[in-house]
DRENVOTI-360143 format. One line per field, with one value per residue (C-alpha): x, z, y; residue in one letter. Coordinates in Angstrom, 3 decimals, decimal comma, padded with zeros to 6 digits. Layout:
<zadrens>
u: (X:...) $
w: (Z:...) $
v: (Y:...) $
code: (A:...) $
</zadrens>
This chain:
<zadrens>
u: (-042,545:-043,394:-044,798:-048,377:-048,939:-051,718:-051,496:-052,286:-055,497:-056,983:-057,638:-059,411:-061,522:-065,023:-067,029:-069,377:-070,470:-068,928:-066,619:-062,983:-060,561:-057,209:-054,863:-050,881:-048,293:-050,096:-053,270:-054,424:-057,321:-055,681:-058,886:-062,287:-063,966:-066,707:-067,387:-070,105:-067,709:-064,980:-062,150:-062,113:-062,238:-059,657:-057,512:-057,238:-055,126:-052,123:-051,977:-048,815:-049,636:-051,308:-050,462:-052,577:-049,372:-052,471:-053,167:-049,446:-048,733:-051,928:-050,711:-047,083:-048,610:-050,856:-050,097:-053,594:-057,359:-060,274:-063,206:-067,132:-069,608:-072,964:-076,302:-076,294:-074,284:-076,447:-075,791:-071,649:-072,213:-074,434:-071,557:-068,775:-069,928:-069,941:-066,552:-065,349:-067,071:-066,044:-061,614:-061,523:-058,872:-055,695:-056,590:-060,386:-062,160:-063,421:-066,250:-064,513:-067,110:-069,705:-071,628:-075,442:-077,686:-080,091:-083,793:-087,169:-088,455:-091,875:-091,712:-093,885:-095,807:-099,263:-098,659:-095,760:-093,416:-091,804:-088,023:-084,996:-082,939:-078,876:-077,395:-078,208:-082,218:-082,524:-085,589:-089,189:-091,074:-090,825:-088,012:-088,556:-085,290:-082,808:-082,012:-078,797:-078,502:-079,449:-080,724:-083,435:-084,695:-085,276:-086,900:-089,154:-090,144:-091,113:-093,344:-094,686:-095,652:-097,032:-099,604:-099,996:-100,430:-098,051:-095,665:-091,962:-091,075:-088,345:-090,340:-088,808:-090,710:-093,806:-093,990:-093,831:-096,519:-099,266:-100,569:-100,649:-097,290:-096,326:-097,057:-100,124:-100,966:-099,166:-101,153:-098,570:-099,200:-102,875:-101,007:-102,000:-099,722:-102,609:-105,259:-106,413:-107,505:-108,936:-106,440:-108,841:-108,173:-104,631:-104,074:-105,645:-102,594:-099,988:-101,640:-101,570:-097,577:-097,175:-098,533:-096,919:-093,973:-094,377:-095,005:-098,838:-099,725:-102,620:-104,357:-104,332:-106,020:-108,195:-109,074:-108,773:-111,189:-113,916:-113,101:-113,783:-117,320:-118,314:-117,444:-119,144:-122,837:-122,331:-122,261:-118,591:-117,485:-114,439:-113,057:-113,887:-111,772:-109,005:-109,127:-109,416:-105,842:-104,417:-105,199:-104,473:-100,933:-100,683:-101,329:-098,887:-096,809:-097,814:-097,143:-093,678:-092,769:-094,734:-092,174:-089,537:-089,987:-091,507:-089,897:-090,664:-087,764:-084,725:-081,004:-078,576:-074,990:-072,520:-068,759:-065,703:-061,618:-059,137:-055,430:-055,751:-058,351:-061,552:-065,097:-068,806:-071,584:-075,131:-077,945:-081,303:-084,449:-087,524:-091,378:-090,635:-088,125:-084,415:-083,426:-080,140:-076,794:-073,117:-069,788:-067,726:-063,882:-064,015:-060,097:-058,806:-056,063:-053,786:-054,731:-058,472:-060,524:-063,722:-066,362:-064,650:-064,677:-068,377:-069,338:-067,698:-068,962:-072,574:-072,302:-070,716:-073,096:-076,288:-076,051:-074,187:-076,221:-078,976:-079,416:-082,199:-083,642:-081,675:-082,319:-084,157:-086,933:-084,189:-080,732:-079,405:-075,554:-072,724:-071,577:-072,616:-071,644:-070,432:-072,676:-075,904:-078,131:-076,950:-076,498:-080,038:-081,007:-079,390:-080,526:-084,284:-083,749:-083,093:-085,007:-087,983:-088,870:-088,036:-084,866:-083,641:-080,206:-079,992:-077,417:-079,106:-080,731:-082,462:-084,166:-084,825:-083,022:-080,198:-080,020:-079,870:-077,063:-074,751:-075,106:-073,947:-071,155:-070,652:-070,860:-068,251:-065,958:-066,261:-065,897:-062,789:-061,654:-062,606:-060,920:-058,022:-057,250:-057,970:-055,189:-053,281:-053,745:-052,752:-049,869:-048,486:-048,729:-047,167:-044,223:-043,584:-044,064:-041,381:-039,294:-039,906:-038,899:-036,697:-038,277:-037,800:-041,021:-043,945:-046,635:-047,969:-048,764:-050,145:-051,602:-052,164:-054,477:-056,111:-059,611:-060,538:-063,072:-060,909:-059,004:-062,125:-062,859:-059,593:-059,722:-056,530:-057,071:-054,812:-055,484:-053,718:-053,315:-051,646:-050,933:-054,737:-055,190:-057,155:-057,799:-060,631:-060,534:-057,262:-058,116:-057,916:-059,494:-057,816:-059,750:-056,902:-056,740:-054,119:-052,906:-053,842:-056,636:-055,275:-052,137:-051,382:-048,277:-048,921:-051,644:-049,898:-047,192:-050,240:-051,653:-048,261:-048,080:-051,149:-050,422:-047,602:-046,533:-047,582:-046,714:-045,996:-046,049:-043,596:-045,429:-047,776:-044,707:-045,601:-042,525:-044,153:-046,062:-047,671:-048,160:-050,715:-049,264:-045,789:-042,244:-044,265:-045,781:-043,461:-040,656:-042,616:-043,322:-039,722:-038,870:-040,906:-039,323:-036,198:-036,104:-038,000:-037,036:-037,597:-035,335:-037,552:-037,867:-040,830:-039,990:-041,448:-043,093:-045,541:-047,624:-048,025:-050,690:-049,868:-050,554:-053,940:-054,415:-055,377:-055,101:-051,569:-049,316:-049,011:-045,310:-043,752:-041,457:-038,256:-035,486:-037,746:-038,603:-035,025:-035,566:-038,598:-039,591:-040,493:-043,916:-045,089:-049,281:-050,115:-047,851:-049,671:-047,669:-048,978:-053,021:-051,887:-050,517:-053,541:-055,977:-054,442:-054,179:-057,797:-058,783:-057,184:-058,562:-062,257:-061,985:-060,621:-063,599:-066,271:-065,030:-064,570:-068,166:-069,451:-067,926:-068,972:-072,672:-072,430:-071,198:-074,464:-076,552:-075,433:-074,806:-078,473:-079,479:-075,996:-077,569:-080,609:-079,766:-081,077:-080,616:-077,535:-075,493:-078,015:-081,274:-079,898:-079,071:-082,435:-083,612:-081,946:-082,950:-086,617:-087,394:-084,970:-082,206:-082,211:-084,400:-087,174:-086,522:-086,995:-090,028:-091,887:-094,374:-094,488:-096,894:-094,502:-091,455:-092,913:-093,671:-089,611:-088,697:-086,630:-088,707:-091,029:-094,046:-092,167:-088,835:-090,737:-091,666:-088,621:-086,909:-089,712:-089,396:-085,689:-085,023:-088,237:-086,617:-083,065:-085,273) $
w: (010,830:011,103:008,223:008,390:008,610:006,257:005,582:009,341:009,293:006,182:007,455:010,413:008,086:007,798:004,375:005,178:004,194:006,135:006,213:006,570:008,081:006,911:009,819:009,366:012,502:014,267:014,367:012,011:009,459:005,945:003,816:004,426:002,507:001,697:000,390:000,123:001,018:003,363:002,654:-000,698:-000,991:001,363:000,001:-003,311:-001,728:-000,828:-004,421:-005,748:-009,538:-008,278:-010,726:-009,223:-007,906:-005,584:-004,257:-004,131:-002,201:000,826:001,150:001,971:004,872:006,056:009,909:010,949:009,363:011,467:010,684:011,338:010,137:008,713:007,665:004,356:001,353:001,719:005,643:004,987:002,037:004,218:007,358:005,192:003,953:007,407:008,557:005,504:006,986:010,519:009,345:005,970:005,144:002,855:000,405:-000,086:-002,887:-000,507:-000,885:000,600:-000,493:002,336:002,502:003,190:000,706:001,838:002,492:003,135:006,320:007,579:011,344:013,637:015,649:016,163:013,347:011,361:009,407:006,114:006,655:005,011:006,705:006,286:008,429:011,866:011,640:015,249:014,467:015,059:011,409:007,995:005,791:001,955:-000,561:-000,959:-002,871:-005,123:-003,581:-001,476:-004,415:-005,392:-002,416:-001,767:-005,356:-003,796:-000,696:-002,970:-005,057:-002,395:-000,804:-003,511:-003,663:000,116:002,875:005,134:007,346:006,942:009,744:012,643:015,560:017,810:015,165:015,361:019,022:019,740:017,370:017,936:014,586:011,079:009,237:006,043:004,531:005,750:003,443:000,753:000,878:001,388:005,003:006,409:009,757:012,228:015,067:015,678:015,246:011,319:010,429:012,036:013,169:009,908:007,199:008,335:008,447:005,195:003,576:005,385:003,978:000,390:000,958:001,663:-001,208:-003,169:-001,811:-002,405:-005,856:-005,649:-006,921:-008,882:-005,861:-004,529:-007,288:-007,215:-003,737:-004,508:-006,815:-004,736:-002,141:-005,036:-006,053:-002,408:-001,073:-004,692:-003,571:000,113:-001,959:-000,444:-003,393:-002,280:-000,487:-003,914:-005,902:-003,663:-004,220:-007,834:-007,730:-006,090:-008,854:-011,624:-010,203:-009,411:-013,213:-014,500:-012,936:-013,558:-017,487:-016,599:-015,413:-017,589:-021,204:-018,795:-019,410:-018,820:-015,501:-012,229:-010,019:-011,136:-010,680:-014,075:-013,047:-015,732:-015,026:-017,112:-016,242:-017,563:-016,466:-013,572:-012,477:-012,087:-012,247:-010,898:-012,135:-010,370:-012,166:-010,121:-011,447:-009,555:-010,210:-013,819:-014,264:-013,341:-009,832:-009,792:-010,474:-008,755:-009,585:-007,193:-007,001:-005,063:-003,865:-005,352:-004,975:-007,812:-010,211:-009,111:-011,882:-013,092:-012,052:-008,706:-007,773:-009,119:-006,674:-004,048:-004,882:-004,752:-002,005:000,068:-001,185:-000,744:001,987:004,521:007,847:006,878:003,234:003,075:001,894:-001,159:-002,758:-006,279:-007,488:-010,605:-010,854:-014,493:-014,287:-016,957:-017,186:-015,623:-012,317:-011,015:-007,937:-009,045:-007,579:-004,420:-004,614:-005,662:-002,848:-000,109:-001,740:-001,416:002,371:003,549:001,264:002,356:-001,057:-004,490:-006,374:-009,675:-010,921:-015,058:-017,603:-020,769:-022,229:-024,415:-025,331:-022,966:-020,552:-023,027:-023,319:-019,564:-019,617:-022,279:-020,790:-017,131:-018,898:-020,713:-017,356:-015,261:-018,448:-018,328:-014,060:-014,735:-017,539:-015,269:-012,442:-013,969:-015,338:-012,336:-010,919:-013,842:-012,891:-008,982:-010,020:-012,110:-009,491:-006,633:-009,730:-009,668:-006,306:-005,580:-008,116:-006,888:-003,043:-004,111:-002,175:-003,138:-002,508:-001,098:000,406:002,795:003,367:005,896:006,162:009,382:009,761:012,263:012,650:015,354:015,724:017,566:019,677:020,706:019,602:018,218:016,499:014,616:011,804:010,352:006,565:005,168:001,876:000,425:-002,702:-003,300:-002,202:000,707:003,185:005,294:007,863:008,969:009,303:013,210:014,798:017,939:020,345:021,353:025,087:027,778:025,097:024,342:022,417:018,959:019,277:016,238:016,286:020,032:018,369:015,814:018,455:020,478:017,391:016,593:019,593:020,066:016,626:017,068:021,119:021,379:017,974:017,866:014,500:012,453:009,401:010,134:010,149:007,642:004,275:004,057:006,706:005,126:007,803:006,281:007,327:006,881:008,784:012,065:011,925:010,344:012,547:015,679:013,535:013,461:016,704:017,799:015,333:016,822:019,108:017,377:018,531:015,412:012,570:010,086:009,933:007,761:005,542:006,901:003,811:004,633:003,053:002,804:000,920:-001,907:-001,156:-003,200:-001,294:-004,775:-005,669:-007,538:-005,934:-003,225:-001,826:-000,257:002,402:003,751:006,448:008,783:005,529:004,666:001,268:-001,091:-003,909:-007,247:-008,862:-011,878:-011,252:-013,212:-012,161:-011,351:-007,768:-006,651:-007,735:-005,453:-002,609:-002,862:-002,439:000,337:001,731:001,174:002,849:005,570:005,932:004,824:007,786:010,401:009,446:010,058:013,320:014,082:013,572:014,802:018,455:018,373:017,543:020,602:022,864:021,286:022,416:025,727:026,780:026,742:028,942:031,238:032,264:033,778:037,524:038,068:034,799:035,516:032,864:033,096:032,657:029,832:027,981:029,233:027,284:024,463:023,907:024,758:022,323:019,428:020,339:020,896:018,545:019,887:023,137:022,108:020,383:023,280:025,345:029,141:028,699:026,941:029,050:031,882:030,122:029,740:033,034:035,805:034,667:037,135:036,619:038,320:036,341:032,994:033,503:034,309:031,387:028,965:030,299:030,556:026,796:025,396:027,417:025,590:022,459) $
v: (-016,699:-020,385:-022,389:-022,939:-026,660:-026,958:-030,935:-031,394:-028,624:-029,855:-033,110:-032,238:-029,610:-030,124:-030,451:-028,138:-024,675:-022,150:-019,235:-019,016:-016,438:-016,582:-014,814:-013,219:-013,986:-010,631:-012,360:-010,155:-010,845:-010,920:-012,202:-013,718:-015,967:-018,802:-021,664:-024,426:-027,297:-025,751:-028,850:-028,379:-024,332:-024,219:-027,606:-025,466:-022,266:-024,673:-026,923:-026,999:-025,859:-022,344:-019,891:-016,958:-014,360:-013,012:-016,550:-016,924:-014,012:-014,253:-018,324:-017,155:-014,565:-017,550:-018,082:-019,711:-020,092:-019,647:-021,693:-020,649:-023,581:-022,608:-024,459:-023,464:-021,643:-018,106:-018,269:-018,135:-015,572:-013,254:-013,985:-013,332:-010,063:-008,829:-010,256:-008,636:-005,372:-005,439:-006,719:-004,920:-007,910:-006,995:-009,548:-009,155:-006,660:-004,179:-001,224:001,686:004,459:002,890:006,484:005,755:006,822:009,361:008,213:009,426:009,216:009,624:009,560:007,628:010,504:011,527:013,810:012,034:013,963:013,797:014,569:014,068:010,721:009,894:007,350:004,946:004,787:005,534:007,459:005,671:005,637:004,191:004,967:005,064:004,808:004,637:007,841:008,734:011,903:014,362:016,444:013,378:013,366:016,892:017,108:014,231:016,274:019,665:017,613:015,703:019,095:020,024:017,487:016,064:018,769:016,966:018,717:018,781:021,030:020,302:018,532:021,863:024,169:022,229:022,001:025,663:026,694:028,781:030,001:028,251:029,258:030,137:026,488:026,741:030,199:028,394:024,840:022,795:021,812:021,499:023,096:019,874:022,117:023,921:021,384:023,343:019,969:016,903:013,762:011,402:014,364:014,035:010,695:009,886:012,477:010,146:006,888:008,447:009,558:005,837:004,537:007,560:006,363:002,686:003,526:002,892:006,266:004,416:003,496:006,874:008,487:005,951:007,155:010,592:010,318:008,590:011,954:013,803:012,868:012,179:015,472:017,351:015,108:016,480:019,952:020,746:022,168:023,793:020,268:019,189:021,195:020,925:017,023:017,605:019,836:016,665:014,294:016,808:017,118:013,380:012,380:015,067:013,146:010,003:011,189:012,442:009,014:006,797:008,056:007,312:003,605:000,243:-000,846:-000,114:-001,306:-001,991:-002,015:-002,161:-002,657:-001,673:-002,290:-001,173:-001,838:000,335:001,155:-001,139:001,361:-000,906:001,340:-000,253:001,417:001,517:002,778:003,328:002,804:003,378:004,044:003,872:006,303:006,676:007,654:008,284:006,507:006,627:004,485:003,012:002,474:-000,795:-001,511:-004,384:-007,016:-006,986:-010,272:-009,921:-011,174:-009,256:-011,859:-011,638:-007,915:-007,549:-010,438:-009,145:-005,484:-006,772:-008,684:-005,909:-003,361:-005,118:-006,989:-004,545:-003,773:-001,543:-002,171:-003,945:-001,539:-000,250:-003,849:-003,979:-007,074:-007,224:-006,742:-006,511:-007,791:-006,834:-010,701:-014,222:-015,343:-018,451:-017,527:-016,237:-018,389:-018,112:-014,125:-014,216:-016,704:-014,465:-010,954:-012,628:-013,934:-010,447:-008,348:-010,439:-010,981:-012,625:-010,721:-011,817:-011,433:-011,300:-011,344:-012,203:-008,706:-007,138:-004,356:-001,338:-003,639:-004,123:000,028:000,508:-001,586:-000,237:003,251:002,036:000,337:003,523:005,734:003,188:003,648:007,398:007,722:005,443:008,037:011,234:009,883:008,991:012,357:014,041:012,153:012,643:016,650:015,840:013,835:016,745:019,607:017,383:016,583:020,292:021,259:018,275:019,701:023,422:022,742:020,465:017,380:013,428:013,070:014,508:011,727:014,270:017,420:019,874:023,601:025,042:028,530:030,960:032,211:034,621:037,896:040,613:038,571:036,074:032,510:031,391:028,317:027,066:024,349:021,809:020,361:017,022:016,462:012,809:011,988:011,496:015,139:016,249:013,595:014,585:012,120:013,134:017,309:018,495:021,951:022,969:025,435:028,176:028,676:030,153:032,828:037,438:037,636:038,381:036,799:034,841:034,165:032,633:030,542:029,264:028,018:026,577:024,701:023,055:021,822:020,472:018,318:017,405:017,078:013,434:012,341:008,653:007,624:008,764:008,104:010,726:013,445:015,485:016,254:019,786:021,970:025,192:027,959:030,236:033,826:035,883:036,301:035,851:032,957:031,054:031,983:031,340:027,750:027,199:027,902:025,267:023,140:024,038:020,948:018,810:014,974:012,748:012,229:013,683:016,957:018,951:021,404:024,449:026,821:030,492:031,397:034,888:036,738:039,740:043,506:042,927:039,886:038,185:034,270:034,322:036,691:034,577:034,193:031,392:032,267:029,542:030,052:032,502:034,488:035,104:033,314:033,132:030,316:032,408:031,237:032,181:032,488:029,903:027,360:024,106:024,127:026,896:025,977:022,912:025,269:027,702:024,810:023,537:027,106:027,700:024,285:025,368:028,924:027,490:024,643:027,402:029,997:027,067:026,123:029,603:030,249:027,041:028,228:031,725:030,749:028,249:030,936:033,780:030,769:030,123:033,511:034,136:031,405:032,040:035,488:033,951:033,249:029,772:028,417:025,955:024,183:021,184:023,219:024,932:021,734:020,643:023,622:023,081:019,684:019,857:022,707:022,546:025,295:028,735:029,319:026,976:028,292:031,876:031,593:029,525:031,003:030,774:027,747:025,961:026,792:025,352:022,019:021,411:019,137:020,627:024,509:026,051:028,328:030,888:029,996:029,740:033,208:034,709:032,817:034,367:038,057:037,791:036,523:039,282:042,069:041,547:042,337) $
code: (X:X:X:X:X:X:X:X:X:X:X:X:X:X:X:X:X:X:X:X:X:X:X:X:X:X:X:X:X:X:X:X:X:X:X:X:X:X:X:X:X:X:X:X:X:X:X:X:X:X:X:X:X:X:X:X:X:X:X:X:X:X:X:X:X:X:X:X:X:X:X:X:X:X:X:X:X:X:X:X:X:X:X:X:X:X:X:X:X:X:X:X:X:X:X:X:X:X:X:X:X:X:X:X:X:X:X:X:X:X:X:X:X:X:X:X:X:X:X:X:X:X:X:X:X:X:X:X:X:X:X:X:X:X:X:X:X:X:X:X:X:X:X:X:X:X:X:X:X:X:X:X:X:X:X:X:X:X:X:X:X:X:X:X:X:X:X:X:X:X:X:X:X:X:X:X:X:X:X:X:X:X:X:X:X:X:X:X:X:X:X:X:X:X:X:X:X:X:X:X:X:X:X:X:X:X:X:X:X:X:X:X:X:X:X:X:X:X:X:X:X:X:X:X:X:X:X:X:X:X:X:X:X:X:X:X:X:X:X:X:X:X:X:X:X:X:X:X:X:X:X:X:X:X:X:X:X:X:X:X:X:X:X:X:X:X:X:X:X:X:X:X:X:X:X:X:X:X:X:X:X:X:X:X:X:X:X:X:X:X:X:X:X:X:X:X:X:X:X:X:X:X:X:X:X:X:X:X:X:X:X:X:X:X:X:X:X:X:X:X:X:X:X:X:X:X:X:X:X:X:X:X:X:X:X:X:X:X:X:X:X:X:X:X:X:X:X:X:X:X:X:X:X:X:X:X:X:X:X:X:X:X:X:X:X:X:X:X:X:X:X:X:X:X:X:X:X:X:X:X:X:X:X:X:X:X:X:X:X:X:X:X:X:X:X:X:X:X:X:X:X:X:X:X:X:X:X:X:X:X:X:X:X:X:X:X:X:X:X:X:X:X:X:X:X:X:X:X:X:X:X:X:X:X:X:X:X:X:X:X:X:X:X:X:X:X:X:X:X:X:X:X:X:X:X:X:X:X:X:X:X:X:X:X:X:X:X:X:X:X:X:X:X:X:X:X:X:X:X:X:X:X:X:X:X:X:X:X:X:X:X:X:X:X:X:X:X:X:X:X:X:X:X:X:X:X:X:X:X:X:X:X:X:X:X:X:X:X:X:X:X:X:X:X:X:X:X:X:X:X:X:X:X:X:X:X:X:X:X:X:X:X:X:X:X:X:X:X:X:X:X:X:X:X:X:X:X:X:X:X:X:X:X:X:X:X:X:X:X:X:X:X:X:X:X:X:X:X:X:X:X:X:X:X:X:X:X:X:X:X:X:X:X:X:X:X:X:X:X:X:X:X:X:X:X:X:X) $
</zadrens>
């Protein structure tokens, strides 16, 4: 590789704020970064007296820099954050747990809906969050029906009603599918969810109350009482939340290092009480300083596309920044709103923060000695099959129902243990129904035919099964064309069928590999064995659920392959489609009067 000439670039580098990509002889991004004056950020990478082996070690892979001015600081921060998103450069701190958050959504129809919302916000409404978990916000959406007779039905359910429902009997929906309250009454709920939401739970007493008294002088007693149930509940919880403590939004960010393992904690506070938490395991450079990686962790995290939202009025920091003030500048500019970043604490403030530095020390500690338990079963299973090393692992298993709907799965486990991303289902086709061993040829082949990279050849392939199977494995293996070949274990269940009496079958089943049943190997063969079977069933299922709710439709004569999806779509599923009426069939495009009716007597006649 040629020597980067950086004499002759830095003097034609501008002064200016921008953002900098540093690129390897492929072309390939290796690290992204700022700065407010671009000439002298970039000037101090190639000084002779660096001592920084991580500085050393990206300047030596240098092959070009790319340059992108901007008008101010905050406009390269909020740039480089998403160039960091998009390359995921070697060099750079990255966030690799990017999972949304889950939100709360209230949708934008006539009659909106509160729902449950994870990922692209494709759906018209407002969204409310974010929440730690799933769990927090489906305690939300109880208590909020509870109090607010709003519905949280599927739109499909909705659509096709034509009495009140079980909510309805209950209280906890005022049942606007079938017009059991006027489009006011209704929207006045959704305006108090808003403000619920928004954590103005004040003002809608406040209005609640007014309701109240109004609706007692107009001698509407019963509306009356109703109303008062909704304030009683609303300052029980208002009680709840007010011990919890003094501040209403906030984010504490505790951060711990230990082992080389380096742990970000988030604690969540919102509407006076405490949301949620979660640590991250951002990956990170070796000779990354702390101030860095939390920098680059709240950059990443707050300012990814979409995140707007998840941004606090405070932000209680570990340790001081060299770039607060322009964190706090950007965080503001995108939030819409002023966010403060602090460091000095004290009191409840000062609590908040020693237990999310406690909690990133004690993920750190967890994690660690969950690796510390992986690490020891993949020793002994090396030692066991008498392997040099195992960095990869797969299981491969059969579902079927007599014969029908054969799916085969395939599990990978690395040295991290499963990795999810890499699992495959295969839908078994061309072979007799109940045919396993056939399958399990099929499945193989469909892995591994148009392998490429040899890095993804497997050290140890599990077939889940007996002699069978694995001998119709290794006959495929027979002529296998790269130079590494997979050891080839089954997996065959006991007599009692009973986690532990397992045995492990080589050579075609000619040999076995002796176990004792609690030998930390074999808890990491049954897991991936399990992983495999549980991954099989839920495709298997999946499919034969698909084929119950085609078959229906398939019987109809008329009903093509785009009228059923048409269907489908238009009324939420089988389901939907089975509990519309004729009225309702025939308002689904492409669906006669005369086809509505013979979709309704055909579907009712099958019982």
């Amino acid at each position: 590789m040629a020597e980067f000439d950086h004499a002759h670039f830095l003097k034609t580098l501008s002064s200016e704020p921008g953002v900098y990509r540093m690129l390897d002889s492929d072309d390939k991004v290796i690290y992204v970064g700022k700065a407010k004056n671009l000439k002298k950020r970039v000037s101090s990478y190639f000084r002779s007296n660096v001592t920084d082996g991580k500085t050393r070690a990206l300047v030596s892979n240098i092959s070009d820099i790319d340059i992108t001015l901007t008008n101010t600081e905050t406009e390269a921060l909020l740039l480089e954050n998403n160039l960091i998103k998009k390359y995921q450069p070697r060099y750079n701190i990255l966030l690799r747990d990017d999972k949304s958050y889950p939100y709360i959504l209230l949708t934008a129809h006539k009659h909106p809906r509160l729902a449950f919302h994870r990922g692209s916000r494709k759906v018209k409404g407002e969204y409310f969050g974010p929440f730690p978990s799933a769990g927090a916000v489906s305690e939300s959406l109880r208590l909020m029906q509870k109090i607010f007779p709003v519905r949280q039905c599927e739109d499909a359910y909705y659509r096709v009603r034509s009495r009140p429902c079980l909510q309805f009997q209950l209280k906890r929906c005022s049942a606007p599918c079938v017009n059991e309250v006027s489009d006011d009454e209704y929207n006045q709920q959704v305006d108090f969810v808003r403000k619920f939401l928004t954590g103005k739970s004040h003002e809608v007493i406040a209005a609640l109350i007014s309701k109240m008294e109004a609706a007692s002088q107009a001698l509407q007693f019963e509306l009356a009482a109703k109303v008062r149930d909704q304030i009683m509940l609303l300052r029980k919880m208002q009680e709840q939340q007010s011990i919890s403590g003094n501040y209403a939004e906030m984010d504490v960010v505790g951060f711990a290092h230990l082992n080389g393992l380096n742990g970000i904690h988030l604690l969540m506070i919102r509407d006076h009480k405490v949301l949620g938490s979660k640590t991250y395991f951002p990956k990170v450079p070796k000779d990354s300083q702390p101030q860095e990686i939390l920098a680059s962790f709240l950059g990443q995290y707050y300012l990814a596309p979409g995140a707007t939202g998840r941004i606090a009025k405070e932000v209680i920091l570990p340790f001081a920044l060299d770039e607060v003030d322009v964190l706090s500048e950007a965080l503001s500019q995108v939030s819409e709103r002023k966010v403060t970043l602090k460091t000095v604490t004290r009191g409840e403030r000062a609590q908040y923060l020693q237990l999310a530095n406690k909690n990133a020390l004690n993920s750190i500690t967890v994690k660690q000695s969950t690796q510390d338990s992986i690490n020891k079963r993949y020793a002994q299973l090396k030692a066991t099959l008498g392997l040099d090393d195992i960095n990869r692992m797969e299981c491969f298993d059969i579902s079927h129902t007599m014969g029908e709907n054969t799916v085969a799965s395939c599990v990978v486990f690395d040295s991290q243990g499963p990795n999810n991303k890499e699992y495959r289902r295969f839908n078994v086709t061309g072979i007799t129904g109940g045919d396993d061993y056939a399958a399990m040829e099929f499945a193989l082949n469909k892995r591994y035919n148009k392998l490429v990279d040899e890095d993804k050849i497997p050290d140890v392939i599990f077939i889940d099964g007996g002699k069978g199977q694995l001998s119709r494995a290794e006959q495929y293996f027979a002529n296998w064309p790269h130079a590494k070949m997979p050891l080839l274990v089954g997996v065959a269940k006991g007599t009692s069928r009973r986690p532990g009496l397992e045995t492990l079958l080589i050579d075609g089943g000619r040999k076995t590999i002796p176990m004792d049943s609690d030998a930390p190997a074999l808890h990491l063969i049954q897991h991936i064995r399990d992983e495999s079977h549980r991954f099989a069933i839920a495709g298997h299922r999946n499919k034969r659920q698909k084929q119950r709710t085609q078959s229906l439709l398939e019987e109809i004569g008329g009903i093509g392959s785009v009228r059923r999806q048409t269907l489908l779509k238009f009324l939420g599923g089988m389901q939907g489609v089975k509990a519309a009426n004729i009225d309702q069939l025939k308002q689904v495009p492409g669906i006669s009067s005369d086809m509505a009716e013979k979709i309704f007597n055909h579907l009712h006649d099958k019982g």
